[in-house]
C-alpha positions in Angstrom: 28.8 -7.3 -4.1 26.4 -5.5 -6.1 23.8 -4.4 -3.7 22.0 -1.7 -1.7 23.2 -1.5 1.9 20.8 -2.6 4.8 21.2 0.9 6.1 20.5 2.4 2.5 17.7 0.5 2.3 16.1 1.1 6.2 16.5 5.1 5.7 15.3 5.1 2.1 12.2 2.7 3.0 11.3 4.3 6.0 11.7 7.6 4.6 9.1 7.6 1.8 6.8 5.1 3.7 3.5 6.3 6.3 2.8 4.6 8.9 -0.9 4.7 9.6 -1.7 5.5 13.5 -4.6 3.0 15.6 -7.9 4.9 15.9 -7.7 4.4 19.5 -11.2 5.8 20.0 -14.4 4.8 22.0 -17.5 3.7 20.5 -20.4 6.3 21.3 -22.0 6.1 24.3 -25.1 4.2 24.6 -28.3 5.6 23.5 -31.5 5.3 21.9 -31.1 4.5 18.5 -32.3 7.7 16.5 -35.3 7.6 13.8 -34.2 7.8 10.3 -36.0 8.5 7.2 -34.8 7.4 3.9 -35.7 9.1 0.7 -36.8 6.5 -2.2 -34.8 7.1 -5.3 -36.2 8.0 -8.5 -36.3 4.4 -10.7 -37.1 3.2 -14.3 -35.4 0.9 -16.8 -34.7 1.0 -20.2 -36.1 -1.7 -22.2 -32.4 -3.2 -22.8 -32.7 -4.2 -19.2 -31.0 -1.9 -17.3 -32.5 -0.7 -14.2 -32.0 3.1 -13.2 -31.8 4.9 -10.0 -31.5 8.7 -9.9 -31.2 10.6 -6.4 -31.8 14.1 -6.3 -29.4 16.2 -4.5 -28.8 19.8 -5.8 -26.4 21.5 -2.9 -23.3 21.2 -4.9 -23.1 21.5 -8.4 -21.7 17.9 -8.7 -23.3 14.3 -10.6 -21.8 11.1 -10.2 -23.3 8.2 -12.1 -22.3 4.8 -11.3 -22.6 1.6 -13.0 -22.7 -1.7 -11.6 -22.7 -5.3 -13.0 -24.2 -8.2 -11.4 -23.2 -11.4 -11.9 -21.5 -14.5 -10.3 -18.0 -15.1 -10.1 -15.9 -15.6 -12.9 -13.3 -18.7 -12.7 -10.2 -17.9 -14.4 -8.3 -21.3 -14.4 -4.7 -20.4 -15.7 -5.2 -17.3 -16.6 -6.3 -15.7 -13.2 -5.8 -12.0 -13.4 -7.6 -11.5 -16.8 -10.7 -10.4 -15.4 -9.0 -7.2 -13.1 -7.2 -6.7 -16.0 -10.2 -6.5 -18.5 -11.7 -4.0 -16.1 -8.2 -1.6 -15.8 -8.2 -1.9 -19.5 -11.6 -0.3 -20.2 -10.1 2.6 -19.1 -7.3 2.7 -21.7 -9.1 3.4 -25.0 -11.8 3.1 -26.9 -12.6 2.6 -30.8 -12.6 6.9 -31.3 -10.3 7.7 -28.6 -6.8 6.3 -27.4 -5.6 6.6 -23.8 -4.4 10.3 -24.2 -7.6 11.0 -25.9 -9.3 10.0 -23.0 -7.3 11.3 -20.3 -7.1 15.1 -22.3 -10.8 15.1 -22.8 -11.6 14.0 -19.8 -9.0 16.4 -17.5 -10.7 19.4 -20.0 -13.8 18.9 -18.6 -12.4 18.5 -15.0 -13.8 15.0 -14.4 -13.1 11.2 -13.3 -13.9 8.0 -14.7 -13.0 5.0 -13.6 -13.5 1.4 -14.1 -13.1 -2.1 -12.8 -14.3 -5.8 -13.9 -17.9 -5.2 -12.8 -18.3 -1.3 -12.6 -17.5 1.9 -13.4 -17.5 5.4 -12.2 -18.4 9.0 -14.1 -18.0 12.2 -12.1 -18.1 16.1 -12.4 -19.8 18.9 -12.2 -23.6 19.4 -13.6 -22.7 21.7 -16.4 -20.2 19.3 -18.1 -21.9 16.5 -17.2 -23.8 15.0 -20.4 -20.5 15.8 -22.5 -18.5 13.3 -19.2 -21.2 10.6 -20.0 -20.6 10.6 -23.6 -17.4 9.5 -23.0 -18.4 7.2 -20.2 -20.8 5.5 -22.4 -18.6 5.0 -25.1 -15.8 3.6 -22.6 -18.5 1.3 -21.7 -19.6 -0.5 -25.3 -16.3 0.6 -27.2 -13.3 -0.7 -25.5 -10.6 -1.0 -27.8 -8.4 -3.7 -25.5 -5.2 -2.0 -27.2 -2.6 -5.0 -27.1 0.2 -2.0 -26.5 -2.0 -0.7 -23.3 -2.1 -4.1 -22.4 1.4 -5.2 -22.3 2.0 -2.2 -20.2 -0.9 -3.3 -18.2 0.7 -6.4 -17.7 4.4 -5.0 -16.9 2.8 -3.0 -13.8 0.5 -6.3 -12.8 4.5 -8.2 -13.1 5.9 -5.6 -11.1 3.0 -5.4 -8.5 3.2 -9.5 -8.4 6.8 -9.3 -7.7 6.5 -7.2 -4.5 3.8 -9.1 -3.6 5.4 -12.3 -3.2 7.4 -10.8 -0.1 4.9 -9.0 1.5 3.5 -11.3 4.4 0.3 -9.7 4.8 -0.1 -10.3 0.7 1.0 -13.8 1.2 -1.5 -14.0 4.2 -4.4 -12.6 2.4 -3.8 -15.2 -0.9 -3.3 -18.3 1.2 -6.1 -17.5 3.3 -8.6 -17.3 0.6 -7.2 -19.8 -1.5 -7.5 -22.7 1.4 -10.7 -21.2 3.1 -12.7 -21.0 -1.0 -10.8 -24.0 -2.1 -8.2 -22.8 -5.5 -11.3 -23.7 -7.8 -13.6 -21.6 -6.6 -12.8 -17.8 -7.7 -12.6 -16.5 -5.0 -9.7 -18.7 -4.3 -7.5 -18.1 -7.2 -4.5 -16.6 -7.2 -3.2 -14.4 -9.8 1.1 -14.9 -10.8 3.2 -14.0 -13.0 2.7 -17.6 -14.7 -1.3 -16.9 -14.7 -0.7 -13.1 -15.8 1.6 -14.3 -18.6 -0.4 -16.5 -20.3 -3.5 -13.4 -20.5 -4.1 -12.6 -24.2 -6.2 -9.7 -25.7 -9.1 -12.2 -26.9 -9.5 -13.4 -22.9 -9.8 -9.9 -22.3 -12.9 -9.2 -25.3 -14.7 -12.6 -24.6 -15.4 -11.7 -20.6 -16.1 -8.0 -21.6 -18.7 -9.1 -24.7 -20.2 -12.3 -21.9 -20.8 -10.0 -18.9 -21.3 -6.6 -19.7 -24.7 -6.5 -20.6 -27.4 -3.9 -19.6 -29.6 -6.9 -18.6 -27.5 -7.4 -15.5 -26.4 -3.8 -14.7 -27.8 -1.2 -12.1 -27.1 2.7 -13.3 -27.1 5.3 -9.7 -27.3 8.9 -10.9 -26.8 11.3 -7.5 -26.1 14.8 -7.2 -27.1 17.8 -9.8 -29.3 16.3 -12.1 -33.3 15.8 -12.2 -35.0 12.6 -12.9 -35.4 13.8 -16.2 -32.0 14.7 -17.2 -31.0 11.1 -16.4 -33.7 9.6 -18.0 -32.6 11.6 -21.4 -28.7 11.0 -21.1 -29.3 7.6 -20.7 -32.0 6.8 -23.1 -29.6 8.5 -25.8 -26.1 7.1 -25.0 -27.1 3.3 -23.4 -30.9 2.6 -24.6 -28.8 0.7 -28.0 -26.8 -1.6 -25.7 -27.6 -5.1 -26.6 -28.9 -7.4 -23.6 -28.1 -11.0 -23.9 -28.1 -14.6 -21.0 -25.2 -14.1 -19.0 -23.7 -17.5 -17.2 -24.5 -18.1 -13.9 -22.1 -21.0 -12.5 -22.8 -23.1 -9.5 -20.0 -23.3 -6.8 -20.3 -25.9 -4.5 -20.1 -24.0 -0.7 -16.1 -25.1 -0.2 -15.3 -28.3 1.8 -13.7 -27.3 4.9 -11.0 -29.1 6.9 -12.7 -32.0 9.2 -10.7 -30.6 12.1 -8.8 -27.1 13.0 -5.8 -27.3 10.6 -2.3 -25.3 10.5 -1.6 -24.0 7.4 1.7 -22.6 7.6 3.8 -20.8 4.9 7.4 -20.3 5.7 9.4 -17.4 5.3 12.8 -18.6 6.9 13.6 -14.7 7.0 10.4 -13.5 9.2 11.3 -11.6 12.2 7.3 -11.6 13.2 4.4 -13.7 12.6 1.3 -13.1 10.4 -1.5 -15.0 11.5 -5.0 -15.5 10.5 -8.0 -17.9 11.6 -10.6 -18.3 8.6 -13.6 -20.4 7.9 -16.5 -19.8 4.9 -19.7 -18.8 6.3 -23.4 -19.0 4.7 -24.5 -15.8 5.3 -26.5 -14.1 2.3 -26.9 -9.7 2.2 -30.8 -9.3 3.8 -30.4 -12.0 6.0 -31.6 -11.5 9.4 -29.1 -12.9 11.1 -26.4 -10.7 9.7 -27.6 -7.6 12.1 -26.5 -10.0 15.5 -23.6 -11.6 13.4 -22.4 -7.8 13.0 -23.0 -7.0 16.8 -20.6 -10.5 17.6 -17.9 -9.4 15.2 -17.6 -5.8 16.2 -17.7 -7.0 20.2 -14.9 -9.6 18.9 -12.5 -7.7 17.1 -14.0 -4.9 14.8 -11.9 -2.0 16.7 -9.5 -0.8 19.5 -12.2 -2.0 22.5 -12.6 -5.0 21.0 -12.0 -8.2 22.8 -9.4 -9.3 20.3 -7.9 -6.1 20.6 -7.5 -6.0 24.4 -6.7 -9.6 25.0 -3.9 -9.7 22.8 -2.4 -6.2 22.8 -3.2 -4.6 26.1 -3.2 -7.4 28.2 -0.3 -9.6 26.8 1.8 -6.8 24.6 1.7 -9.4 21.6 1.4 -7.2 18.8 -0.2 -3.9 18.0 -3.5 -4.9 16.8 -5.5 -8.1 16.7 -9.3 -7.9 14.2 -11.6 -9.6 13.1 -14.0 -9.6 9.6 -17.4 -11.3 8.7 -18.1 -10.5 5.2 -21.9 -11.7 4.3 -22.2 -12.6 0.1 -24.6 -13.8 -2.5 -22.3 -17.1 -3.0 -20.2 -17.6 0.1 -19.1 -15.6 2.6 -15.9 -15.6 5.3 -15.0 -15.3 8.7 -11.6 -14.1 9.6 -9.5 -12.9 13.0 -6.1 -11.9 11.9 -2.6 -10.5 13.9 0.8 -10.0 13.2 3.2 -10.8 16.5 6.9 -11.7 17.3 8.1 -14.8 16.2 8.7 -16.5 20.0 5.1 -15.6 20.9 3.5 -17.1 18.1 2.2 -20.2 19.6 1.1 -17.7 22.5 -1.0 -15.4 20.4 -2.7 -18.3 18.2 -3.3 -19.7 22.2 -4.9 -16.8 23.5 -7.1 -16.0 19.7 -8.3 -19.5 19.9 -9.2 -19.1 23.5 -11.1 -15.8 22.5 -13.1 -17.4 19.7 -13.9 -19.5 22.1 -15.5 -17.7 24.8 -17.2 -16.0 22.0 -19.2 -19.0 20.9 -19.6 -20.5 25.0 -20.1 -17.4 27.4 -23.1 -14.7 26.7 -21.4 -11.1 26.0 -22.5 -8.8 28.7 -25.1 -6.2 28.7 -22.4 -3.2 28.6 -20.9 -4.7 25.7 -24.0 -5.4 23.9 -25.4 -1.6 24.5 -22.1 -0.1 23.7 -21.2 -1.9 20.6 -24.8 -2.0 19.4 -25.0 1.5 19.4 -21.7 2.4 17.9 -23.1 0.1 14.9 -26.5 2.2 15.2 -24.5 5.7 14.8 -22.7 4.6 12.2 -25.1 3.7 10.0 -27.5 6.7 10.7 -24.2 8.9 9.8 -23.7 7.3 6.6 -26.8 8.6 5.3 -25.2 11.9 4.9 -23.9 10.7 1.9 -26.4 10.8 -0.8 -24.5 7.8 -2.3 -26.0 5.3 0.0 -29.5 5.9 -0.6 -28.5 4.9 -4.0 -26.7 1.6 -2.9 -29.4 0.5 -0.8 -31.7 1.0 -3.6 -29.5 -1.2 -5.5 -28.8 -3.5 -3.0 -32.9 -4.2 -2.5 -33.5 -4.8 -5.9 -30.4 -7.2 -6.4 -30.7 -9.2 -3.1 -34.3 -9.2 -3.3 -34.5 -7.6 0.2 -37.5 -6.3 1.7 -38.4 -3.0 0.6 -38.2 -1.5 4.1 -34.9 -3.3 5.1 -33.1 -0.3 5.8 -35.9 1.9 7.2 -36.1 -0.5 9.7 -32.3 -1.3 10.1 -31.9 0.2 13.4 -34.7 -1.0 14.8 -33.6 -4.6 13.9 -30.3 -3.6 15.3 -32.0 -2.3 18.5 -33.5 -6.3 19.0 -30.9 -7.9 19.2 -30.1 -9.8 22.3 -26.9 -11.7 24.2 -28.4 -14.7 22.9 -28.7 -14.2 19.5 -25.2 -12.8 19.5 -24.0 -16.0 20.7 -26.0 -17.9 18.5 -24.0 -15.6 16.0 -21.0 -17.1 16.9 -21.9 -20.2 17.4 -22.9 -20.1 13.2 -20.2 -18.5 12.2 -17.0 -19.1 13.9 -16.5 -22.8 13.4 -13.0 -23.6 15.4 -13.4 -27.3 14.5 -13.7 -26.8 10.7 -11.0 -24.0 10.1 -7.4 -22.9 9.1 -5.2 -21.5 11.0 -2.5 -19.7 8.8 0.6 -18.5 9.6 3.4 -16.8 7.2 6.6 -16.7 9.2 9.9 -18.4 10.6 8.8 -21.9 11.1 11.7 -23.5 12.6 11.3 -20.8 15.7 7.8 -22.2 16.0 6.7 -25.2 13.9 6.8 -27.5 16.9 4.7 -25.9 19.3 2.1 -25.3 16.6 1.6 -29.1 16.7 -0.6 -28.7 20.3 -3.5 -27.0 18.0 -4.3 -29.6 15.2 -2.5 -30.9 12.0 0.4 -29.2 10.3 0.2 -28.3 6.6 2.6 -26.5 4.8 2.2 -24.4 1.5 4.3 -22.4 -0.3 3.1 -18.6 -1.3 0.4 -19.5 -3.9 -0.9 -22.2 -1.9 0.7 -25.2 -3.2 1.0 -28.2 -0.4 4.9 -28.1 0.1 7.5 -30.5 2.3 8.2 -28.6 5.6 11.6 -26.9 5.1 13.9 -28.5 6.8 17.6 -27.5 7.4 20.4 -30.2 8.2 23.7 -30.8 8.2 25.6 -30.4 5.1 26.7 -34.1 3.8 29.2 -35.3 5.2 33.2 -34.6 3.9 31.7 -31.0 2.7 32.6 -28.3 4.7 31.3 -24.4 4.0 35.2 -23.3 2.5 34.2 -26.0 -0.4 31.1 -24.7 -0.5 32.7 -21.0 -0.8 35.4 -22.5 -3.6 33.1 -24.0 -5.5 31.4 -20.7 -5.9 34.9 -18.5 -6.5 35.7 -21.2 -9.4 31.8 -20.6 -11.0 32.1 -16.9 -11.1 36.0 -17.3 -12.4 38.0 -18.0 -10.4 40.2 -17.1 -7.0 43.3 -15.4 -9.6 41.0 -13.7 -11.3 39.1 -12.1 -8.6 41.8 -11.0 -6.7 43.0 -9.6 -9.8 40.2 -6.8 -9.4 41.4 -4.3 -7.7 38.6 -1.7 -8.6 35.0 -1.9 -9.7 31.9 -0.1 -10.1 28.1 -0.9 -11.1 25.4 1.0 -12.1 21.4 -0.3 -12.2 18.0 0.6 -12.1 14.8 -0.2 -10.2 11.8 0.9 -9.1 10.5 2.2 -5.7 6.8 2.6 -4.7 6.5 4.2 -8.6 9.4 6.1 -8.7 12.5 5.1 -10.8 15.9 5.1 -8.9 19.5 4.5 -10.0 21.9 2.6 -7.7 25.6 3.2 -8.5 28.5 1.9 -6.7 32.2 1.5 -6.3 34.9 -0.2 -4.8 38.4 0.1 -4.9 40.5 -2.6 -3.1 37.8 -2.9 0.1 38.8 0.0 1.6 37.4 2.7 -0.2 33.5 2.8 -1.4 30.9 4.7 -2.3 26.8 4.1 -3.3 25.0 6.8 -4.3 21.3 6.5 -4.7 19.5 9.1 -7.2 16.7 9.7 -9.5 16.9 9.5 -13.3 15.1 11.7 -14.2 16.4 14.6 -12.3 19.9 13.2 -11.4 18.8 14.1 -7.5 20.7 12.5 -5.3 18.5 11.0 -2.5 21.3 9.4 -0.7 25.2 9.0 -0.6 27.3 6.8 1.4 31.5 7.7 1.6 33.8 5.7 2.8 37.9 6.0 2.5 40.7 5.0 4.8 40.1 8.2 7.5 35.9 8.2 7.7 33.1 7.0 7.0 30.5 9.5 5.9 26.4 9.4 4.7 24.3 11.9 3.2 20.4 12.3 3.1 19.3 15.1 0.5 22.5 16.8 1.1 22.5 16.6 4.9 24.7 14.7 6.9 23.3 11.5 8.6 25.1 10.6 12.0 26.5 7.1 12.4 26.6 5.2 15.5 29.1 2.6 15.2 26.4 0.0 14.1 26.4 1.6 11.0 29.7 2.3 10.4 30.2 -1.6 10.6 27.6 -2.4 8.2 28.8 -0.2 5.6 32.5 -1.4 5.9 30.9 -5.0 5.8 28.9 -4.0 2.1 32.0 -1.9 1.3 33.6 -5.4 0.4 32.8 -6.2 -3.2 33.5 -9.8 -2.7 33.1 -11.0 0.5 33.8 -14.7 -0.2 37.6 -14.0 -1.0 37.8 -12.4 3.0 35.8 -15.6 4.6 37.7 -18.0 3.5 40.5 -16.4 6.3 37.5 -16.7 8.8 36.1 -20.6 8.8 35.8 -20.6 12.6 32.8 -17.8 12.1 31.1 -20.2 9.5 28.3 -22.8 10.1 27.5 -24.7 7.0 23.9 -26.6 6.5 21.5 -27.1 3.8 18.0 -26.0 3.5 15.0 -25.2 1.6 15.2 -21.7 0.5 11.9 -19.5 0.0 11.4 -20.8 -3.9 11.4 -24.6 -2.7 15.1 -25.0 -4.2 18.0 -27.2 -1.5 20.5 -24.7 -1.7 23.7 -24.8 0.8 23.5 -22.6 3.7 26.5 -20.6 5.2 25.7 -18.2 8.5 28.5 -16.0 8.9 28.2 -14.8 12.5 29.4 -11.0 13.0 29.4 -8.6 16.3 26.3 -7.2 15.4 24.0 -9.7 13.5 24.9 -12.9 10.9 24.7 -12.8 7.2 23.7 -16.0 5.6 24.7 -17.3 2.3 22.7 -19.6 0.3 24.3 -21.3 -2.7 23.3 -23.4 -5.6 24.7 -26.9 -5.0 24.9 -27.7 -8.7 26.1 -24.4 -10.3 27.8 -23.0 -7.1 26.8 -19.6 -8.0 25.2 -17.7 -5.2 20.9 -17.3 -4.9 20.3 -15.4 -1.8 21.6 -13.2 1.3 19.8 -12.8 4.0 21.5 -10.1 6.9 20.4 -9.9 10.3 21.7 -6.9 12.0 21.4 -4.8 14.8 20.8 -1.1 14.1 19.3 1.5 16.7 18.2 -1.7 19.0 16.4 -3.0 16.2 16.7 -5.9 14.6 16.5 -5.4 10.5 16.3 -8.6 8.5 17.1 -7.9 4.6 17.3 -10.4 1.8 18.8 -9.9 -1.6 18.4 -12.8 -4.4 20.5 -12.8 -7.5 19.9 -14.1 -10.9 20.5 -13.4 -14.8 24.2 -14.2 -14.1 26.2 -13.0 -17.1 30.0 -12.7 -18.4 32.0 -9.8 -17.9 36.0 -10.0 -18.0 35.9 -13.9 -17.4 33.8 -13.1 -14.4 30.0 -14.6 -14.1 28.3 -11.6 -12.2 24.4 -11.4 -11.5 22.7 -8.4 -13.8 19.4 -8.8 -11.8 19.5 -7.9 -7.7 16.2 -8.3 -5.8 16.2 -6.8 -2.2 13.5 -6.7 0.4 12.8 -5.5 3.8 9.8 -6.2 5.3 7.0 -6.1 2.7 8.7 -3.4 0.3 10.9 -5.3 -2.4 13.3 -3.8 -5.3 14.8 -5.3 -8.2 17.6 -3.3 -9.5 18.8 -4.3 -13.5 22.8 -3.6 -13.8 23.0 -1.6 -16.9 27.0 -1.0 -16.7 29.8 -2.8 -15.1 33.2 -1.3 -15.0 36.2 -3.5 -13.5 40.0 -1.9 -13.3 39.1 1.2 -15.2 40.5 4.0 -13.8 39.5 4.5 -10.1 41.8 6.3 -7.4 41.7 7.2 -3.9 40.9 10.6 -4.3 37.5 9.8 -5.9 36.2 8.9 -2.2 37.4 12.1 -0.5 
């Protein structure tokens, strides 16, 4: 009742969603690293504080300037988010100029700004240059913080949050930072819709008006423009900026776990596993030791050839890519290896990782390796100085790290030194299996107990929060799953009442990847049904599913799909717009339990078992209404786990029927808003010819 079909969904998600393909490439082959020779940028500051870079670079008739901020992490406490947000709303109006000001003027003069909570960006070409950084200075000490721009700020941050919350590499990334930073450090906060909600215009004004100040800031002019011409747009536009003491916070370095710990968040849904090891590091930019550090990580897992990569994709077909991060920063950095693999090989892959990491930190890499990798790092950088760009950021980067002025004119050669033992060393430092979290987001109950060999179990929900371990048990006892099923038919109105419908249709509205759809379906007496999937705003229909007592039929922009049998059975299963009135004829298919469904709510549990997959029902043992499907199917020998959650239930003809329908696949998630129902009004069989 009321939803997209699992086949809908697979054909529509996989049709407007790219798949990005492995570099499966070798590192160049070894070689002398090559002499480079970087150019020193023009400098000077202004006497407001802000330091000035301008490199020269007249081929193209192009001139970006670029504006950094630096200064330490901001803790947001209950309102994380406001500080993104602040940044995304520079961009949105200042005192002079609204939003469509802003974008007109600045598509007339073919440009690009953009900003963020510590930066921003001006480019175009030479000639309308100085007229581009008027604008960009005034977005940078005007901001107008409209509250309208910044409820619609906060509808898209909503939106995004929502999707979020079922994507498992999202949920992977949050928990991992959150538990390896500690949740009061910033980088360990985690923005919601609860944080987001409570963000008000004067959060937004007080971080702007605290940390953007020239004292702090670092201005790279490249491209079309002589030292000169910088030194007069800026002196005219930013030399009346007002410096003033910007906070600078202490974080304690985060208190890590006093043995390897299991962190796992369940997603009883999960047909794979996303895993991650993690542990903070102390490793500042213009240390020394970060040029072996790199050398270890890329030999580890920083590619296709890397050890990671081999190990747990070539040699044991666990997943399709295995990697590894070290991320060096002026506060505290992190080590991670991450993977995504099939549920029954979890404990397997989190085995052979740990095994991996292991060897990295015991056994001296060999000389191959060491050459190889070495000098893939070594071409990499030299090619990066094509960019005129970087000359910039490592002029930047020496004065705000205090690095020695010839750190980069000697970075290959520092590269170049390196030896096996320093790389172990490396590892040694920085991969710390003893003091680290293992997380995994996925189907705990297929692999919770084997887990158990590798350390303590934790459990945390998707913000982090310590949680109970979900457990699923028998439903008490003198409570079988048709009570369970009658006790929802007499929330939503009854058993006369519902089999008083004979027809009925719905139409609602969602939102995929940006792009509004419209969902409208109909039923009349489970044997005839239609969904049609379109766009609003053009009335195109993307896709159309038929079915009538002779066939079963689907279009895709107008051309038919073909249907294996598979399908057909799915769509005769959704074409029932009730299915609880047809399983209570059907209790030997039904397994009742109770568990703990992905929001931490008990709910009751009914797996309907099927020829090709189960569908399980999750109820609300105190209101009986329904929370959640979740289908497990077999289409194309695949296996395609969907979940739909309902909510915002709401009267229509004596019936309680949801007005909000969430559905997810994978990582993509929709939430469809019913905007019309219809029951009994005038549907016939030849509508579904």
């Amino acid at each position: 009742m009321q939803k997209i079909s699992v086949l809908l969904l697979f054909i529509l998600l996989n049709g407007i969603t790219a798949f990005a393909q492995i570099d499966r490439s070798h590192p160049p082959a070894a070689g002398p690293a090559p002499e480079i020779h970087i150019g020193t940028p023009d400098t000077f500051t202004l006497d407001n504080g802000l330091k000035v870079f301008v490199v020269e670079n007249h081929k193209l008739p192009w001139v970006t300037a670029t504006l950094i901020l630096d200064h330490p992490p901001v803790r947001e406490g209950e309102k994380a988010g406001y500080v993104s947000m602040a940044g995304q709303m520079l961009r949105t109006g200042t005192l002079d100029m609204n939003k469509q000001q802003l974008d007109d003027t600045i598509d007339f003069l073919g440009g690009n700004i953009r900003t963020s909570s510590s930066s921003a960006t001006a480019f175009s070409l030479s000639k309308n240059f100085p007229a581009l950084f008027a604008i960009f200075s005034d977005i940078v000490l005007h901001p107008s913080f409209d509250t309208t721009e910044l409820e619609k700020l906060r509808k898209q941050t909503l939106s995004s949050l929502a999707q979020q919350k079922d994507n498992p590499n999202a949920i992977l990334s949050h928990v991992t930072d959150a538990l390896t930073y500690g949740k009061q450090h910033p980088y360990g906060e985690i923005e919601t819709e609860q944080t987001v909600s409570h963000i008000n215009r004067d959060d937004l004004v007080q971080y702007y008006q605290t940390y953007w100040r020239p004292n702090t800031g670092y201005l790279a002019f490249v491209g079309d423009i002589t030292p000169q011409q910088a030194r007069e747009v800026t002196q005219k536009y930013l030399a009346h900026w007002q410096p003033a003491p910007v906070p600078h916070p202490i974080y304690p370095f985060p208190e890590q776990p006093k043995q390897l710990t299991v962190a796992i968040v369940n997603r009883p849904t999960a047909v794979q596993s996303n895993i991650a090891f993690a542990n903070p590091i102390d490793l500042k930019p213009g240390d020394m030791r970060n040029f072996p550090a790199m050398i270890m990580n890329e030999i580890l897992g920083g590619g296709s050839n890397s050890r990671l990569f081999m190990d747990l994709r070539e040699t044991h077909g666990y997943t399709y890519g295995a990697y590894s991060s070290l991320s060096n920063d002026p506060y505290v950095g992190i080590f991670r290896a991450s993977t995504a693999v099939r549920t029954e090989v979890t404990d397997s892959a989190i085995s052979r990782l740990l095994a991996d990491l292991q060897d990295m930190r015991t056994k001296p890499v060999t000389e191959d390796e060491l050459t190889r990798f070495r000098n893939a790092l070594s071409g990499s950088f030299a090619r990066s100085l094509e960019n005129p760009s970087i000359i910039a950021q490592f002029a930047i980067n020496i004065e705000r790290y205090h690095m020695p002025r010839d750190y980069y004119q000697h970075y290959l050669q520092y590269l170049a030194q390196v030896n096996a033992e320093q790389v172990q060393k490396a590892a040694e430092q920085f991969i710390q299996p003893d003091h680290a979290y293992v997380i995994v987001v996925g189907n705990a109950k297929q692999f919770a107990d084997k887990l158990k060999a590798f350390g303590k179990l934790e459990y945390y929900s998707v913000y982090a929060d310590p949680v109970t371990p979900d457990t699923t048990t028998q439903a008490p006892q003198g409570i079988s799953a048709t009570d369970v099923i009658n006790h929802y038919l007499t929330a939503i109105g009854g058993k006369e009442k519902l089999q008083q419908v004979k027809s009925f249709s719905q139409v609602a509205e969602g939102e995929i990847q940006g792009q509004q759809v419209r969902l409208t379906e109909w039923h009349l007496q489970d044997q005839h049904y239609m969904q049609e999937l379109s766009l609003p705003s053009s009335g195109m229909v993307i896709t159309k599913i038929t079915m009538n007592k002779d066939s079963i039929r689907m279009q895709q922009m107008g051309q038919q799909v073909a249907l294996t049998p598979q399908m057909k059975q799915q769509i005769q299963q959704n074409a029932k717009w009730c299915p609880e009135l047809t399983l209570l004829n059907q209790a030997d298919k039904l397994t009742l339990t109770t568990a703990t469904d992905e929001n931490g709510k008990q709910v009751y549990a009914i797996q309907y078992t099927q020829p090709n997959g189960t569908i399980t029902y999750q109820y609300d043992p105190q209101t009986g209404l329904k929370l959640h499907e979740i289908h497990q199917v077999q289409l194309n020998d695949r296996t395609l786990t969907s979940v739909y959650d309902f909510s915002d239930y709401r009267q229509v003809k004596g019936l309680q029927l949801p007005y909000e329908i969430s559905t997810s696949m994978g990582p993509q998630r929709v939430t469809f808003h019913v905007t019309q129902i219809q029951i009994n009004e005038g549907l016939n069989e030849s509508d579904f010819l």
